[in-house]
C-alpha positions in Angstrom: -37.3 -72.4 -61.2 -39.5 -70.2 -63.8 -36.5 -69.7 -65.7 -35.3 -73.5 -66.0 -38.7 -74.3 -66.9 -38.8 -71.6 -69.6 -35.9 -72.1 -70.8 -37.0 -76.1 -71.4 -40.0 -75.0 -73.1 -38.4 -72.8 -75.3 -35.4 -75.2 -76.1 -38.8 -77.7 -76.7 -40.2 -75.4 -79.6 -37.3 -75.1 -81.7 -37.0 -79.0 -81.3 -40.3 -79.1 -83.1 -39.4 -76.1 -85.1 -36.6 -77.7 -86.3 -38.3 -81.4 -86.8 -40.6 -79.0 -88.7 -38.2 -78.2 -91.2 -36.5 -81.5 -91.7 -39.9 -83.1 -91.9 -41.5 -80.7 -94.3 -38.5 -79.3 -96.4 -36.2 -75.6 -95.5 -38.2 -74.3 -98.1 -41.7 -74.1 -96.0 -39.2 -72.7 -93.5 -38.4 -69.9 -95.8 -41.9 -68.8 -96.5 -42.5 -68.8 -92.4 -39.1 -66.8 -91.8 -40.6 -64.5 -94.5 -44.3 -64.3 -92.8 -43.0 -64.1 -89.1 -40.3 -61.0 -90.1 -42.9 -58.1 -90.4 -44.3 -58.6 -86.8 -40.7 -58.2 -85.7 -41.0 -60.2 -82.2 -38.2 -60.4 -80.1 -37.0 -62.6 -77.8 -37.3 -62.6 -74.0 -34.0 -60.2 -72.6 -33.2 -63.4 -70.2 -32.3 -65.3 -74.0 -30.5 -62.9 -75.3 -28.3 -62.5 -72.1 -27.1 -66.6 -71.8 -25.9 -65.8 -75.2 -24.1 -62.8 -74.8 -26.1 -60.4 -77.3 -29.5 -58.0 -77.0 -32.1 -57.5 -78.4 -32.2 -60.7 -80.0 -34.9 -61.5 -83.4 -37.2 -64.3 -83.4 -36.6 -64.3 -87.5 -33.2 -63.7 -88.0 -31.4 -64.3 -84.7 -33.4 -67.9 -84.0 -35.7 -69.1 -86.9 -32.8 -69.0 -89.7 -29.6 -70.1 -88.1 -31.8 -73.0 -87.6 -33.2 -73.4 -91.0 -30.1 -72.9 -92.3 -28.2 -75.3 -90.7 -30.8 -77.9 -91.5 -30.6 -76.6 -94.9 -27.0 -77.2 -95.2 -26.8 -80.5 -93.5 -29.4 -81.6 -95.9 -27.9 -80.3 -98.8 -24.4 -81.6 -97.7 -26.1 -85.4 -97.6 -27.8 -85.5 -100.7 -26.2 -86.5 -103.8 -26.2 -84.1 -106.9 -28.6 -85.7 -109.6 -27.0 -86.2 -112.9 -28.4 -83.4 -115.4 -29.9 -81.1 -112.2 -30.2 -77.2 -113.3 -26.9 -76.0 -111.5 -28.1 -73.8 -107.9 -27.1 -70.6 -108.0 -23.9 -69.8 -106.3 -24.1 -69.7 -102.2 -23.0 -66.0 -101.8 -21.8 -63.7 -104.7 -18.0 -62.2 -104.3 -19.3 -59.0 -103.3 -20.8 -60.1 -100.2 -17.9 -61.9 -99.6 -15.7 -58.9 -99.7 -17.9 -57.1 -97.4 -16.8 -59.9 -94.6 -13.4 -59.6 -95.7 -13.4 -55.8 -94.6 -15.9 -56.7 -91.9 -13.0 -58.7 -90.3 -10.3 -56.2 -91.3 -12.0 -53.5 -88.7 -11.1 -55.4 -85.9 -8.8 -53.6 -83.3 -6.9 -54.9 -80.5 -8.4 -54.0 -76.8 -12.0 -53.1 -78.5 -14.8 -54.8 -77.3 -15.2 -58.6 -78.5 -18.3 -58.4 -77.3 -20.1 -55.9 -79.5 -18.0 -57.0 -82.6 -19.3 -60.6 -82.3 -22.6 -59.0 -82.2 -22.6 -56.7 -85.5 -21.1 -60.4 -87.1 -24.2 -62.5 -85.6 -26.2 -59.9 -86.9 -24.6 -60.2 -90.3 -24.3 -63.6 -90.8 -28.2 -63.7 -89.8 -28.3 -61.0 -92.8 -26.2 -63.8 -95.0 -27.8 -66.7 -94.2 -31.4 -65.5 -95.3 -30.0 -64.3 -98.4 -28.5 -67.7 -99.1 -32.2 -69.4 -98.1 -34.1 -67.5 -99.9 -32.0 -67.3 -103.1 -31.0 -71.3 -103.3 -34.8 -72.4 -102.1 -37.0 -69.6 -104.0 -35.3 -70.6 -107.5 -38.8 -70.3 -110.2 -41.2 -67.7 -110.8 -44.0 -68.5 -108.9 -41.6 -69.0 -105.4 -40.5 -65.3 -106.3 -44.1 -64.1 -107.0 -44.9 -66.4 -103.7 -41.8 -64.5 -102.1 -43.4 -61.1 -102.4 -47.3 -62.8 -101.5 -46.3 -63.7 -98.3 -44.5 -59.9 -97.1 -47.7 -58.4 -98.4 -50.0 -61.0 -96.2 -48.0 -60.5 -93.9 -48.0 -56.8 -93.7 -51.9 -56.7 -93.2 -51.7 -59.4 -90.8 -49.6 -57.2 -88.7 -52.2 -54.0 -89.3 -54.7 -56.4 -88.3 -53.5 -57.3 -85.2 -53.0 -53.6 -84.5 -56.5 -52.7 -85.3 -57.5 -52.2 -81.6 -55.2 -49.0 -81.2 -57.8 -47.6 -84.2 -59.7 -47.1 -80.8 -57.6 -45.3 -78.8 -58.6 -41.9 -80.5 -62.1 -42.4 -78.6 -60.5 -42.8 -75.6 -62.2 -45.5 -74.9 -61.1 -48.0 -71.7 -58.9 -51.1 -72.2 -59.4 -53.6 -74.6 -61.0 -51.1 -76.8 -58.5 -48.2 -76.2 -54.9 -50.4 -76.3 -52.1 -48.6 -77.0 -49.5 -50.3 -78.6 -45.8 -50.7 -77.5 -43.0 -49.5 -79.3 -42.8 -52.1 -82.3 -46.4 -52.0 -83.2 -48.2 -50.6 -86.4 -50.0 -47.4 -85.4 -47.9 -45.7 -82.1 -47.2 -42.5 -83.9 -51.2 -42.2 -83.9 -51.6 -41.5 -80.7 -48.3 -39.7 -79.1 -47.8 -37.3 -82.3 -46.6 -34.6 -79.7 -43.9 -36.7 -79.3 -43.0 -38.2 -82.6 -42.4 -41.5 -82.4 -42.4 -43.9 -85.3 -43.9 -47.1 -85.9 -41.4 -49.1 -85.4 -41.1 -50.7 -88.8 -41.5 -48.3 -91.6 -39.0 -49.8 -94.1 -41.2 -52.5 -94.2 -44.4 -50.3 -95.0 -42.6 -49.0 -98.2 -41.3 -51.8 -99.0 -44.7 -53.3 -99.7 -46.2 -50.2 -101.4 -43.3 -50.4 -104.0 -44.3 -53.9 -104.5 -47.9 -53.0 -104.8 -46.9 -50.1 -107.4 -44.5 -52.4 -109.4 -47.7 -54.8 -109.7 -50.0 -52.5 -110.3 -47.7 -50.6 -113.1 -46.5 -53.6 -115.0 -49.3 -56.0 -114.6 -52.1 -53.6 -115.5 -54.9 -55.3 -117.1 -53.5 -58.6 -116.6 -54.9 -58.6 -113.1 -58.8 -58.5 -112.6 -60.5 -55.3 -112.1 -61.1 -56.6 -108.1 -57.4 -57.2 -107.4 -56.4 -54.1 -109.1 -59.0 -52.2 -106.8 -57.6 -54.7 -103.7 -54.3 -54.0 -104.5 -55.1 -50.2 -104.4 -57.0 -50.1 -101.5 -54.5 -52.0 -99.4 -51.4 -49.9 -101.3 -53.4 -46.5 -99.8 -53.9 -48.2 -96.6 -49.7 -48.5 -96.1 -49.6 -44.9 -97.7 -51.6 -43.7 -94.7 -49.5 -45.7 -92.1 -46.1 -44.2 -93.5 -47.5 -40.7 -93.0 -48.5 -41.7 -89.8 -45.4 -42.9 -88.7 -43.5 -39.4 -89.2 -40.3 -40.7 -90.3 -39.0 -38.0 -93.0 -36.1 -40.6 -93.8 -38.9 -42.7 -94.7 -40.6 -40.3 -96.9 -37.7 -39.6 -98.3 -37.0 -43.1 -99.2 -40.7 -43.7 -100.6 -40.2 -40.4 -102.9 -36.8 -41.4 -103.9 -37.9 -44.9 -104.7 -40.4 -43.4 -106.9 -38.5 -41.0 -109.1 -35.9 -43.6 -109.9 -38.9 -45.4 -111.2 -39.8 -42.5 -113.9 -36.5 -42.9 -115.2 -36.6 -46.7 -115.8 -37.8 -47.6 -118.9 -41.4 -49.3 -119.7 -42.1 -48.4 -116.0 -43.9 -44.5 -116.6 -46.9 -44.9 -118.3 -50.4 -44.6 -118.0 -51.0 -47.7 -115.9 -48.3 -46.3 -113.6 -50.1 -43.0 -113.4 -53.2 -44.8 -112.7 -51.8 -46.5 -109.6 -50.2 -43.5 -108.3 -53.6 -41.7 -108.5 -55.4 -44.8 -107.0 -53.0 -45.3 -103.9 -53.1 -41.1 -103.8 -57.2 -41.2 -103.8 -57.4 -44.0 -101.2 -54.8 -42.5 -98.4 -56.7 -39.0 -98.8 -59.5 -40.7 -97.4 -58.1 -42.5 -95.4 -56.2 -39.8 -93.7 -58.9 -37.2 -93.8 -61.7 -39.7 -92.5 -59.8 -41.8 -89.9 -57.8 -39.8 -88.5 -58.8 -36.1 -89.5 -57.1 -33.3 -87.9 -55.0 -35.0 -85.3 -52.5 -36.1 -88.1 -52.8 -32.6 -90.3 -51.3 -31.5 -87.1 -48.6 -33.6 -86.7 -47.6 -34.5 -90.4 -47.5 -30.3 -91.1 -45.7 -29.9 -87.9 -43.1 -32.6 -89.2 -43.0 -31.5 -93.1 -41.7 -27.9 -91.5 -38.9 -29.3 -89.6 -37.3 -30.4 -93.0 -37.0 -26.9 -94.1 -36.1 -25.4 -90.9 -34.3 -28.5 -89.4 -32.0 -26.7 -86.5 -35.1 -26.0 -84.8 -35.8 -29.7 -83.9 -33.9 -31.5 -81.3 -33.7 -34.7 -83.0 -31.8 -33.4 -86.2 -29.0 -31.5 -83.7 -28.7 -34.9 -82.4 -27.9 -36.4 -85.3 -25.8 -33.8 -86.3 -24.1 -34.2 -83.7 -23.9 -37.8 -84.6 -22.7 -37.2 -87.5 -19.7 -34.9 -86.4 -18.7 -37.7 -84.0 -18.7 -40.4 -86.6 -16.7 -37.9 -89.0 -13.9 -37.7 -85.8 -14.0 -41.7 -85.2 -13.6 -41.6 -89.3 -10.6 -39.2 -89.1 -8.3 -40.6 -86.0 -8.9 -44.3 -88.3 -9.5 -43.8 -92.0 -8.7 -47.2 -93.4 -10.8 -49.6 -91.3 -12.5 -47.5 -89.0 -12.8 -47.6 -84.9 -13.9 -51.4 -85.4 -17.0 -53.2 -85.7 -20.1 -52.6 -83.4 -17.8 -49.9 -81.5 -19.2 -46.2 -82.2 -22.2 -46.7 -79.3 -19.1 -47.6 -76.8 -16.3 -45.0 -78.5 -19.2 -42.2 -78.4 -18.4 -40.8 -75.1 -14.7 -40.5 -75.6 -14.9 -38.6 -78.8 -17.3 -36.6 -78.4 -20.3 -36.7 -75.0 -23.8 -37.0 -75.2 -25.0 -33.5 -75.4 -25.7 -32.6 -78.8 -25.7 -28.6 -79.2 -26.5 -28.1 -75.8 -29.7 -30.1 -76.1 -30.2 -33.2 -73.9 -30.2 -36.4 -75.3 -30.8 -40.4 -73.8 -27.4 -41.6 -74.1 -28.4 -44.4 -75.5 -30.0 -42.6 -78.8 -25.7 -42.9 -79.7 -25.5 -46.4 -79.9 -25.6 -45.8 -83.7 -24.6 -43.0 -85.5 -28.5 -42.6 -86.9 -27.2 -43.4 -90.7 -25.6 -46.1 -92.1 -23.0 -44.1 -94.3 -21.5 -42.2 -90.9 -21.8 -45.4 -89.0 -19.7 -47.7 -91.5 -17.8 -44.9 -92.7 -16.6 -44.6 -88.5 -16.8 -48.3 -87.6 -15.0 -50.3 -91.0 -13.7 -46.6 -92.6 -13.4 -46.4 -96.2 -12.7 -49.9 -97.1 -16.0 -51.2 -95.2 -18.4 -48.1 -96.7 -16.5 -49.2 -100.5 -17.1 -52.8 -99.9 -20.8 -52.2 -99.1 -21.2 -49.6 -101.8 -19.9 -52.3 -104.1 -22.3 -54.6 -102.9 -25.3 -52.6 -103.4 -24.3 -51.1 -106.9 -23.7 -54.8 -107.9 -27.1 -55.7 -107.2 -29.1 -52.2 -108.3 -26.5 -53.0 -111.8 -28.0 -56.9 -111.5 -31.6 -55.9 -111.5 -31.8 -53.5 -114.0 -30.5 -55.7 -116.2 -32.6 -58.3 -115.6 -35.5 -55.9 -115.6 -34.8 -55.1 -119.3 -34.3 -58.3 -120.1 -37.3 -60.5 -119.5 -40.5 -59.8 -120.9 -42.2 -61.8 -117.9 -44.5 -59.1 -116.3 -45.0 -61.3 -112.7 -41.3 -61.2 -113.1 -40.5 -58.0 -113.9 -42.7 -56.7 -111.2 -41.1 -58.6 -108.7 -37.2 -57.5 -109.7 -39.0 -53.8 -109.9 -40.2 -54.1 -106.5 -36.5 -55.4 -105.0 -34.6 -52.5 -107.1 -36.9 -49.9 -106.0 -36.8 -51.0 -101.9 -33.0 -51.4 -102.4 -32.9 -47.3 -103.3 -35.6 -46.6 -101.0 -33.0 -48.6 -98.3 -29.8 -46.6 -99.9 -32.4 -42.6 -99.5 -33.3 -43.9 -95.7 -29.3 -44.8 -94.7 -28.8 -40.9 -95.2 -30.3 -40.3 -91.8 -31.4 -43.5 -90.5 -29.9 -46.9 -89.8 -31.8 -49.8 -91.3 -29.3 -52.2 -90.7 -28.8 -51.3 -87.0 -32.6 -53.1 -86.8 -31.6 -56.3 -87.7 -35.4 -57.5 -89.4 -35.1 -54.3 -91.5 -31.2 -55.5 -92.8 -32.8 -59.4 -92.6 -35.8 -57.9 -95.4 -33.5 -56.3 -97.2 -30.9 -59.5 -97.9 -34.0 -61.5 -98.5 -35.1 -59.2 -101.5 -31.3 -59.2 -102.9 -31.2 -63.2 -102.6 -34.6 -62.4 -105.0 -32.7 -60.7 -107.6 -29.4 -63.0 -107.3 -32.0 -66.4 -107.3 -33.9 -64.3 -110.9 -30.3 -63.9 -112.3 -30.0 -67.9 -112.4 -33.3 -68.9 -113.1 -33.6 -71.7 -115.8 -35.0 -70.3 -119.0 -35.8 -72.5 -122.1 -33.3 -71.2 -125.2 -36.9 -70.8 -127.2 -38.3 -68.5 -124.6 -38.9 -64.9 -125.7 -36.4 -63.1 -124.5 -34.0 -66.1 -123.0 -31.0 -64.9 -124.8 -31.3 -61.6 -123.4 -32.0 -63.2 -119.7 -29.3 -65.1 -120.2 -26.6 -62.6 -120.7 -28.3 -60.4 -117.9 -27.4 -63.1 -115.0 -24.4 -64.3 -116.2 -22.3 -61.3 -114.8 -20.9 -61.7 -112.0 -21.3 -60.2 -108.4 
């Protein structure tokens, strides 16, 4: 009886969700999608198991397939006005091809099941890019765009501030611990290494706040330059906590490329590097003192002496089972969404001798070994078109416009999209599916800046011009 009348109240909110959207415009429904993906809340496991899938996304598995469909319906019933600016494409040719190959994976006698999952999941992934990228279409809805992720990511610190308390030991409410998902876990079980839960999005918002800070400069007011910094340190300190080298990684990556791009190293982008370095210094040495030194040195160790740490065997050994799924089916791999279910049959769950949860091998903990095993080489080709499309798009459009809110915001989306290409080495951002939905939101940003309408006596429209009109 509880479930009938859960299920009536939860088929009750997306009615009003979805009056919502038709009421007020898919638009507004984009900028809540965008708030809501950060806190990454998932669905009850009853949901998820009357449609066939887990671990199902309030964002990207409920909120847009909703929108969307609105969207379209909308967009289906109302007449083109004559002289209109011309939308931007629904989805560029190199997503497209990605499907293709998606599709071309399937095997006879795999599991249906899992393969209509990895395509929910992806569709989700498409939907939101087309969303974002037809809705956000000016300046100030991409500046908006990248507003919303970062008030989002200090509502979700906020709501996490109670586990600050924990280190006292003090008794519940004061000493919560949060679950898995939440902000600040790796505080307060470093003996056992676990991550935040969301650590893509953490350095996805400092790049953001260092692409503002570097091309804005003096444009913004002393205040919001210090705001900016403070709250830039603030996620610096976070990342550290959350003891992800493939995150570090990514971060560090991100911000090399960024020496190499031009008009990007200079001496306001020195100055926000030192500002964000200044801030998590004390951050990290007054909050949370030795009890990170501890773990952070203990974790910067294992990356020069990695066979001594049970969780890189285990990838290894994830690795060398992807490679054999890769070998026995080159072209198009073992299928979509199969490796967690073909695991045991190529290769166990004991990695060097060390034991493992089986269910750490539902993935192959990187992207590259996972789609290389599951779609083979014309699914890892197809996506690495994809992504050099878009990295190709950016830059272009970065050198183009002389638009500093602009350029800060195309800065921001090139630099996550390496720091997403440095994490796939040895983790698996799209296995999460609000990391993948963040990711095809910020690339909907760069294909929504490649057809933005610019006046022909604009400085720089020419340039703009011939930057977007390639196509992806």
């Amino acid at each position: 009886m509880n479930d009938v009348l859960y299920g009536v109240f939860g088929a009750g909110l997306v009615a009003l969700f979805a009056a919502w959207v038709f009421a007020k415009g898919s638009r507004n429904a984009v900028w809540l999608c965008l708030f809501l993906l950060p806190f990454r809340i998932i669905l009850p496991e009853s949901i998820g198991r009357v449609i066939g899938f887990q671990n199902m996304f309030l964002v990207p598995d409920l909120l847009v397939p909703v929108t969307f469909v609105l969207w379209y319906l909308r967009r289906l019933a109302r007449p083109r006005k004559a002289g209109a600016e011309p939308a931007p494409p629904l989805l560029p040719r190199a997503l497209l091809v990605v499907g293709v190959a998606f599709l071309l994976s399937y095997r006879p006698g795999e599991s249906v099941r899992a393969f209509a999952s990895e395509l929910e999941k992806w569709a989700a992934y498409g939907m939101l890019f087309i969303l974002v990228s037809q809705e956000v279409r000016d300046r100030a809805g991409l500046v908006k765009a990248v507003n919303v992720l970062l008030a989002a990511g200090l509502a979700v610190s906020l709501r996490d501030l109670p586990a600050y308390f924990h280190i006292f030991e003090l008794p519940p409410p004061f000493g919560y611990v949060p679950n898995r998902d939440a902000f600040l876990m790796a505080t307060y079980h470093l003996e056992r290494y676990q991550g935040t839960g969301w650590p893509f999005f953490i350095y996805t918002l400092i790049l953001f706040i260092f692409a503002r800070l570097a091309l804005l400069g003096p444009a913004l007011a002393r205040s919001t330059r210090w705001a900016l910094g403070a709250y830039g340190g603030l996620l610096v300190g976070l990342l550290i906590l959350s003891l992800y080298r493939g995150d570090w990684l990514a971060l560090a990556t991100a911000l090399l490329v960024s020496m190499l791009l031009p008009g990007v190293l200079s001496p306001r982008t020195v100055a926000a590097m030192v500002r964000l370095a200044a801030v998590t210094a004390v951050l990290v040495a007054g909050i949370w003192g030795t009890q990170i030194v501890v773990g952070a040195s203990t974790r910067f160790r294992s990356i020069f002496n990695p066979l001594q740490e049970t969780s890189v065997l285990a990838r290894l050994d994830a690795y060398a089972v992807a490679w054999d799924m890769f070998r026995a089916h080159p072209v198009t791999g073992i299928g979509l969404g199969q490796y967690g279910l073909a695991f045991e049959h190529y290769g166990g769950v004991t990695p060097f001798g060390v034991a493992v949860d089986p269910s750490y091998f539902q993935q192959a903990n990187s992207d590259y070994f996972q789609y290389l095993a599951t779609t083979g080489l014309v699914g890892l080709a197809a996506l690495g078109v994809l992504f050099a499309t878009f990295l190709r798009r950016a830059y272009r459009l970065l050198k183009a416009t002389r638009n500093d809110a602009l350029r800060a915001v195309l800065l921001g989306c090139l630099l996550s999209t390496v720091g997403f290409l440095a994490t796939s080495l040895s983790q698996d951002p799209t296995w999460d599916k609000t990391y993948g939905a963040l990711m095809f939101a910020e690339l909907g940003m760069i294909w929504a800046a490649a057809h933005l309408p610019v006046p022909e006596d604009a400085p720089g429209a020419p340039a703009l011009a011939a930057a977007g009109s390639a196509a992806a």
